[in-house]
Structure formats: structure tokens, C-alpha cells
N, C-alpha and C positions, 0 to 999 in steps of 0.2 A: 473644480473640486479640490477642496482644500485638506491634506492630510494633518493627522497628530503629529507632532512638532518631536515628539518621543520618541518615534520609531520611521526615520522617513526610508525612501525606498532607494533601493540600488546602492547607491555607496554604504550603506550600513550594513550591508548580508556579510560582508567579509572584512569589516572594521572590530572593535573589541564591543562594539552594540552586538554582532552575531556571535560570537564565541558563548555567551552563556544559553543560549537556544540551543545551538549545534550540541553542546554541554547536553542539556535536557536529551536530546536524542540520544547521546550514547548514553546514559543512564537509563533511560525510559528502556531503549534495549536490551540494557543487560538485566533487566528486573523480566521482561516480559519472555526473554531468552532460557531464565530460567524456571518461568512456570511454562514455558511450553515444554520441559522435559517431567514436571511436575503433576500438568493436570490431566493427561491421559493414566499415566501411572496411577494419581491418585483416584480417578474415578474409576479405574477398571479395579481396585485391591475395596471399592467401595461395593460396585455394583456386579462383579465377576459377569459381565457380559461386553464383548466387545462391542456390540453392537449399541449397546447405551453409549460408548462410549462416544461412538463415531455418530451418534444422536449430537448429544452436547455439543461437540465440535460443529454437525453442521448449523444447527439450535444458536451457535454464537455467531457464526457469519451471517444466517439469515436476519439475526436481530438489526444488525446494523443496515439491511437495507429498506429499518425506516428509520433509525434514531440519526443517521448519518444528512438525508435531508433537515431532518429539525433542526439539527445542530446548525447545519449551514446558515439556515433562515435564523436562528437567534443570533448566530455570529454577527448580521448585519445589521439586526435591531440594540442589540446592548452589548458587542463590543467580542473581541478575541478574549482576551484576557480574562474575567470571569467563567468564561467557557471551558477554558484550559485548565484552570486552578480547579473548579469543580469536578471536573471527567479526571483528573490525577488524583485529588481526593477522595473521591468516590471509590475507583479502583484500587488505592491504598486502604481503605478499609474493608473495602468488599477480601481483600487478599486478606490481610489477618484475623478474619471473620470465620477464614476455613479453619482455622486454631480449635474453634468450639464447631465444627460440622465431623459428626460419627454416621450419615449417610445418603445415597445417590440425590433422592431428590431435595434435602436443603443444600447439597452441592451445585446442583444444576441451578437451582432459583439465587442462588449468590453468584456465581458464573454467570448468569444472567445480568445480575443487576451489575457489577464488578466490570463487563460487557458494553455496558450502554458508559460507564467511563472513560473505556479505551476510545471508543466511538468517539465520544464529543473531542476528546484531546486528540485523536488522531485527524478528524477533519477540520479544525482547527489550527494544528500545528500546520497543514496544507495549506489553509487562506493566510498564515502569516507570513507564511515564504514566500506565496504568490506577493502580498504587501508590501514584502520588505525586498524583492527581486525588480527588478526590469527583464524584456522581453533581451535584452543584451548581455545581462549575466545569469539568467533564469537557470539555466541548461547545468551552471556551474553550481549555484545555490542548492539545486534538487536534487545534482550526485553527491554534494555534501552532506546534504541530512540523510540522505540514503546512505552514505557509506559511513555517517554515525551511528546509525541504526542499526546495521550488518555487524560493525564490528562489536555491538552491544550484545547481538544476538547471536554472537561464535563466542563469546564469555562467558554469555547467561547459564548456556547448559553446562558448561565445562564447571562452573561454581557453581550451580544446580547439583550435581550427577554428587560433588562432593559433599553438600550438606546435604542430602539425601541420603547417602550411607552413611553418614557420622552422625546425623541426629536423626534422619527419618524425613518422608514424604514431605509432610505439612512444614516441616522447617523453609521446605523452598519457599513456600508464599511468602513467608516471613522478608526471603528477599525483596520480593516483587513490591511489597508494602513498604519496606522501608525506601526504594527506587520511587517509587510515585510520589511519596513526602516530600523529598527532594526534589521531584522537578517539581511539585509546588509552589513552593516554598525557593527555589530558583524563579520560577516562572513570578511568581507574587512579588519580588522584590529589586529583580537585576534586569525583568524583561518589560519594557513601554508596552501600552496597547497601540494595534497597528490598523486600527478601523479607520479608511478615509472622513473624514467631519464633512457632513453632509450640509449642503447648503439648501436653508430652507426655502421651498419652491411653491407657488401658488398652488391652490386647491383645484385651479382649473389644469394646469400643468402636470399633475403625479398621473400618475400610473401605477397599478397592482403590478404585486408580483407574478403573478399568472401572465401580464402582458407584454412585461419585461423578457421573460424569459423564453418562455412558448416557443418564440419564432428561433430563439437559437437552437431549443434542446428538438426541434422538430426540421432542422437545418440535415441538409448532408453533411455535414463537419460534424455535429453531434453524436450522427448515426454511426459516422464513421470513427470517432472517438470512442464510441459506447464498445461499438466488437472489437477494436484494440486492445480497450481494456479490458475486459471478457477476455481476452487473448492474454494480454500480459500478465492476468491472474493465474490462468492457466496454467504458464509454464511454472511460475513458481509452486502454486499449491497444486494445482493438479496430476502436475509431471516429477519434478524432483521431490516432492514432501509426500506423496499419496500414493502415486501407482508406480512409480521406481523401486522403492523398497520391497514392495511384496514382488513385483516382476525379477528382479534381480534375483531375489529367494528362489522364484518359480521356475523360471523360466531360464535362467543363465548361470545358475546351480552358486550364485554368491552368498559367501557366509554374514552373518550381522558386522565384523568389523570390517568387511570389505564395502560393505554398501553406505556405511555411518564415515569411511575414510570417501567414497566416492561422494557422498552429498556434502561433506565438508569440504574436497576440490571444487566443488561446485559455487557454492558459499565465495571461497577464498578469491575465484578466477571473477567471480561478480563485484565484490568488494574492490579487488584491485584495479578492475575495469573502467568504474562507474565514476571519477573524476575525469579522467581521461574522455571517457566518452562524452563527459556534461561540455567538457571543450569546445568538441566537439559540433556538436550540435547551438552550440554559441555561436559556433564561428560559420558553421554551413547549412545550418535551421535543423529542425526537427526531424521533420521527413528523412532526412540524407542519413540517420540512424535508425530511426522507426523501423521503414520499412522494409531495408535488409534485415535488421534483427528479426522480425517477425516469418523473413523465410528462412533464416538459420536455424531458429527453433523450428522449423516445419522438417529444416533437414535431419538435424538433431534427432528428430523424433519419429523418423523416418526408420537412422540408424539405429535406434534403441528396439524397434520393431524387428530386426534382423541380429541383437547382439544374442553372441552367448557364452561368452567367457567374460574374463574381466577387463580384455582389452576393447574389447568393443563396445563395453555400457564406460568403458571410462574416455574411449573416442565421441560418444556421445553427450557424458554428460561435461567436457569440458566446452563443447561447443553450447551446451546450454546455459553457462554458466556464463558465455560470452553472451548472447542473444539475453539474456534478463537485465545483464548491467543495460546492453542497448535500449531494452524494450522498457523499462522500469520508470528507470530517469525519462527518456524521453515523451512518454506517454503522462507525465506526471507535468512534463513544462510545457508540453501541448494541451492540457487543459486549461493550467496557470491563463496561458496565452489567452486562450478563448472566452477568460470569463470575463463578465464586465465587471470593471473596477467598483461600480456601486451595487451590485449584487454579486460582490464576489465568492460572498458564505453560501449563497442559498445553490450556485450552480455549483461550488466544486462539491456543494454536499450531495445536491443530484449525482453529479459525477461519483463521487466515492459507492452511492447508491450499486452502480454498477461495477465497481471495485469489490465490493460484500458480493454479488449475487456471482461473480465469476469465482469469487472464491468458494463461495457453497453449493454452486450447480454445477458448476464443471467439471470438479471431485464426480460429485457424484454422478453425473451423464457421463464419463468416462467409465465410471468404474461399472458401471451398469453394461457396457458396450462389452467391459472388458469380461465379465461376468456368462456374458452370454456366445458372445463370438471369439474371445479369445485376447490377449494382449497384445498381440502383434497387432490386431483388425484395431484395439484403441488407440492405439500409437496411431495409425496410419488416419484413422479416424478422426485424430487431434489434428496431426499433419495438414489436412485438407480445411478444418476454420484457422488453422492460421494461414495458409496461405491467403483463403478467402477474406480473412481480415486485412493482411496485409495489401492487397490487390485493392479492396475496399479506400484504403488511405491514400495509396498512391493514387488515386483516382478521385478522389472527393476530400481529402483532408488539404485543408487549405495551409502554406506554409506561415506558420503567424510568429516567427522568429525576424522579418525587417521591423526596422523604426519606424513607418509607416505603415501604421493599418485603417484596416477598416472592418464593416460586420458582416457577418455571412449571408448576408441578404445584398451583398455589393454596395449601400450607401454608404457616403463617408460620417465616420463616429468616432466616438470616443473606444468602441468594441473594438478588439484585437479580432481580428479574422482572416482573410486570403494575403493580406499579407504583400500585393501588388502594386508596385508605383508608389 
């Protein structure tokens, strides 16, 4: 299998080939960082019901667990790069689009469409790194763009919150739109396409993608993949973004800037983490992070289920803050790992599939839990899928960090899998 000559792999993630991608990341998040302070404000002064609110929000993670497959599967047929330049464009316009929106539902149907852009460029941006990584530097590349991202998205709102009171709501989009032009427009001109050049193969020889893929995503490594990340969606949107703040309010008697100072310690201890940790997992595989991260945040959320001051959600949320840098990055290069290199768009889009649906069900099957039995019973309640997840990995997730792989059906391939011999 022969790659584009443009963008080859492994020595160009951290050559001056990766500096204007990694570039795109931190921009991409500080536009996206500040309409996340943006688009609940502005939908709830639209539609005075929280509960549209918290519609829309889940209305945008559900969308993506199908635009996220398609993307994958066009990545592999016509390329990264058109994929990316479109899903940026689209969401830049879809944002200054809200300039002429006065109410909830042309907001929602432009959030929608605005939506399926973040979509294509976010799974996308995924298969390039997988592209432009080896299973040797992978671990490093993935806490890189993640922690371009984080530090995009600790700027976003801080420059949000201020063009928001100096010109008003809708001024933030403005940001977010001008951010997406730019990684276009970077992406369209400084970035190679990174799609391996497929060698043409006999018509007796191919195979669908149905039969390519099937036997991995129906593999234990898949399955165990899938509640990971259902897990590591969790802690970020479930736990620190969703049912912390109103818990903290409720339950542990914290004011608004103590819990907005507690999820930004959270933020910071992930961000500072997540290089370190990509090392990490370089140098000792996947697993040997994963899986303790995934029972730190079970501890984490154990203790958040017993805090009630502010010493105790902040004993708590600094271990979560540790447990996301672990669980984030390395769930993100154990996928990398798994896909196969000539179907690599269409699996990590499967995979991202279940990246959306942890992020929109698990919000809400927590907050349901919490709703009915109590906060503490959701904590605890979360507690027990992440162990279960994590128990899951350690037990079935095969280590696919050696130079030697093979596929999760044990023949020898070209598929990253158990990772033995």
C-alpha cells in the first residue's frame, strides 16, 4: 500500500508538515470554546425554556451518530482533505448565519446544519492523525492535538464571555466563523492529503465494506473499545460539564464561581496531563493508561458522590481531571491502532459513532438516575460502568501499541490488533 508522497507517516506529526494541523486545532478550539459559552445563552434568551435548551444540545450530539459514519466512509473514497475544508466551511457559515436568526427554531435547524460540519472536520481531523502517526508515536501525536484543543477551548470562553458583554450574544458566532475560515483556508493550502493511494486490485479480489469491517467492529476489542469510549465521553460531558455543576449547586452548597474555578482546575490538570501521559502510553502501550484511568474516574466519582464542601468536589474533581487526560488520549490511539489502514475513515467514523452517542446518552441516563434516586445513587451509578468498562479492556482489549501486529481474529495482517509476538 502505497501512501501520498505529501503527507507520509510517522516522521511528519512532529516535523513543520504537523505544526500547521496542530495550528488548526488550537484555533478550531478557541472558535468552538467560544460558542460553547455562546449557544446555550443564546438559545435559552431565544426560547426562555431550559429545557429546549438542553434539547438542542442533545439534538447536536445525536446528529453526529450518523453524519460521523458517512464522513468516515467518504474520507476513504475521495480523500481527507476535501472533507475537512468542507465541514470548516460549512460551520463558518452556518455560525454567521445566527447574525440574521431572531428565533429558537431557525436556531436549532442552523445548529443542526453548522453540526454536521463540526462532524465531518472532527472525524476527519481523527483519520489524519491516525495517517500521519505510527503505532510508535501515536500516543504523543493524540495528546498533541488534544492539548491544542483544550488550550483552544480555555480561551474560547474567556474571549466569548468578553465579546458577549461588549457587543452582545450573537457577536460570539462571529468568532467561531471567523476560526473555521482559517482552519480552512490553513487546511486548503499548508495541509497534503493524507489518504493512503490505493492499489488497484482485481474485481475477483475486493471486498465490501460490510466485509472488511464486520468482523472487527463485532470483535471483542471493538466491544471493548466501544464501552471505553462511552466511558471516556462520560467523564468529560457527563460528569464535569452536566451533573457537577448543578450537584455542586445542590448538594455541596458551591456558589457559580466556585464550581466555574473548580471545572476550569479540571480543564487545566487535563491539559497539563495529556502530553505526558501520550508518553506515556508510547513507551508502555495503551492499556498501562486506559485502564487505571478509567478506575480513577470511578474513584473520582465515587468521591463526588460523598463531597459537600468545597474541599471535597475539588479532591474529586482534580482526580478527574487526571483520569480524562489518561482516558481521552489513550482511547483515541487505541482506536487509531485498530483501524485498518485501507479503511481507516469508515472505522474511526464507526468509532466516533460511539464517541456522539456517549456524549448524548449518558448526560442523559445519568441525569435521569439522578433525577429520580438522587445524585449521589448517579455518581455511584456512573462509578460501576466505568469500572465495568474498565475490567471490560483489561480483559479483552488487545495491546496494539508493539511493531508487530496482527488482527483481532489472531491471523497475521496488515490490521493492528493483539499486538503479540
Amino acid at each position: 500500500m502505497r501512501r501520498s508522497m505529501r503527507a507520509g507517516p510517522g516522521s511528519s506529526m512532529f516535523s513543520r508538515q504537523g505544526l500547521p494541523l496542530f495550528a488548526t486545532y488550537l484555533i478550531w478550539g478557541t472558535g468552538s470554546g467560544a460558542q460553547t459559552l455562546g449557544r446555550p445563552l443564546f438559545a435559552y434568551e431565544l426560547a426562555d425554556s431550559i429545557f429546549l435548551v438542553t434539547l438542542l444540545i442533545a439534538a447536536l450530539g445525536a446528529s453526529r451518530i450518523i453524519s460521523a459514519p458517512l464522513t468516515g466512509f467518504l474520507a476513504d473514497r475521495i480523500g481527507r482533505k476535501p472533507l475537512a475544508v468542507i465541514g470548516a466551511a460549512l460551520r463558518g457559515v452556518a455560525s454567521f448565519a445566527v447574525l440574521y436568526i431572531d428565533n429558537y427554531a431557525a436556531f436549532f435547524v442552523i445548529e443542526l446544519i453548522g453540526n454536521t460540519g463540526v462532524s465531518m472536520w472532527q472525524t476527519t481531523s481523527q483519520v489524519v492523525i491516525a495517517d500521519m502517526s505510527t503505532p510508535e508515536n501515536r500516543g504523543r501525536a493524540v495528546a498533541m492535538r488534544n492539548s491544542s484543543l483544550r488550550l483552544g477551548q480555555i480561551i474560547g470562553p474567556v474571549l466569548g464571555g468578553v465579546i458577549a458583554a461588549t457587543w452582545g450574544l450573537q457577536e460570539v458566532f462571529v468568532v467561531n466563523g471567523v476560526s473555521k475560515f482559517l482552519v480552512m483556508f490553513i487546511t486548503l493550502y499548508l495541509i497534503g492529503e493524507t489518504r493512503p493511494v490505493r492499489e488497484r486490485r482485481p474485481a475477483t479480489e475486493r471486498t465490501g465494506l460490510r466485509a472488511d469491517l464486520l468482523p472487527i467492529i463485532l470483535s471483542r476489542a471493538f466491544i471493548a473499545l466501544g464501552l471505553t469510549t462511552i466511558a471516556a465521553a462520560l467523564i468529560g460531558q457527563g460528569i464535569v460539564q452536566v451533573m457537577f455543576p448543578v450537584a455542586g449547586k445542590e448538594e455541596a452548597g458551591l456558589d457559580e464561581s466556585q464550581i466555574g474555578l473548580l471545572i476550569g482546575i479540571a480543564s487545566l490538570i487535563t491539559l497539563l496531563c495529556s502530553f505526558p501521559n501520550g508518553m506515556l502510553v508510547d513507551r508502555f502501550g495503551r492499556k498501562t493508561s486506559l485502564v487505571p484511568g478509567l478506575l480513577f474516574a470511578a474513584g473520582a466519582s465515587v468521591l463526588l458522590s460523598f463531597a459537600g464542601d468545597f474541599n471535597g468536589a475539588l479532591a474529586a474533581i482534580l482526580v478527574f481531571g487526571l483520569a480524562q487526560a489518561m482516558t481521552m488520549g489513550s482511547t483515541q490511539a487505541f482506536a487509531m491502532d485498530l483501524a485498518p489502514e485501507d479503511k481507516r475513515g469508515a472505522f474511526l467514523g464507526v468509532w466516533s459513532a460511539f464517541q456522539s452517542f456517549g456524549s448524548a446518552v449518558g448526560p442523559l441516563t445519568a441525569g435521569a438516575v439522578a433525577e429520580v434516586w438522587g445524585f449521589g445513587t448517579a455518581f455511584i451509578a456512573v462509578a460501576g460502568f466505568l469500572v465495568i468498562a474498565g475490567l471490560a479492556m483489561a480483559a479483552f482489549g488487545p495491546e496494539t501499541r508493539a511493531r508487530r501486529r496482527r488482527d483481532v481474529a489472531g491471523t497475521p495482517t496488515g490490521t493492528p490488533g493483539d499486538g503479540q509476538g
